[in-house]
N, C-alpha and C positions, 0 to 999 in steps of 0.2 A: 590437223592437230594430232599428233603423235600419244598415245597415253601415255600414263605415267607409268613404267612397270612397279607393281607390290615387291617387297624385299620378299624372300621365302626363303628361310631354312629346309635345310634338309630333313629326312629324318633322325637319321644319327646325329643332325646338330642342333634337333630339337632337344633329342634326350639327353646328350651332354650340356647344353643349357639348361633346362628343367634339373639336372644332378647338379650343376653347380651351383643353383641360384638355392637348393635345399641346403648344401654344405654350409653357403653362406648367411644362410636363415639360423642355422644351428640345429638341421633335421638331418638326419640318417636316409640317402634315397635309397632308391629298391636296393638290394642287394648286386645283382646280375649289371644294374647302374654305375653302383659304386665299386665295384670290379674292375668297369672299364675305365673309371677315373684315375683310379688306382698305378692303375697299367700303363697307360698313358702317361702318369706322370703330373696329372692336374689337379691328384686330392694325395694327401699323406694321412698316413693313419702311425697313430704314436700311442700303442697302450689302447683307450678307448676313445681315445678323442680324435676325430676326423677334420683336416684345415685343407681352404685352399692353399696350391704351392704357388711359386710365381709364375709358374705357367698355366695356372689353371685362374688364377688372378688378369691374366694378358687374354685367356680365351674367353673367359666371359665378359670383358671389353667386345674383343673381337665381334662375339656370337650375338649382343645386344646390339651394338653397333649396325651389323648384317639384316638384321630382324626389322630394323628402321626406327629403332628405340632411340630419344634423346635423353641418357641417364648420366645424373652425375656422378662422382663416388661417393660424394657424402649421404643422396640418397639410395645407393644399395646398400649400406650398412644399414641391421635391422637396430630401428626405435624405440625406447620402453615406451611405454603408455599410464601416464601418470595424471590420476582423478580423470578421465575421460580424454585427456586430449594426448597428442600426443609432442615428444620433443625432441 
């Protein structure tokens, strides 16, 4: 019996995951992070406000995907939490 191999990111596609998954939280990640999203092309900055672009929308598919994550879209969209639970 052959193992299973573990999925494993990189480093740099940890921390392009980790900057995307904050963008899409609605957090500001490091600086030095959000540089290289910027750069790249995967995050847009308008004024003060920071969004994924559609490429940085198709990479963090991708980089979840990679990781061995089963995520839908409706649950990466961040939830309010209302009286305790959440919806």
């Amino acid at each position: 019996n052959q193992k299973k191999k573990k999925p494993v990111l990189s480093n740099t596609q940890n921390k392009r995951l980790g900057g995307l998954i904050a963008v899409l939280c609605g957090r500001e990640p490091y600086e030095w992070i959000l540089g290289t999203l910027v750069n790249d092309g995967y995050v847009s900055r308008t004024g003060g406000q920071i969004s994924l672009t559609e490429r940085g929308d198709r990479e963090i598919d991708r980089l979840v995907t990679l990781s061995g994550l089963n995520v839908t879209k409706d649950s990466l969209k961040p939830q309010k939490i209302e009286n305790g639970s959440t919806t």
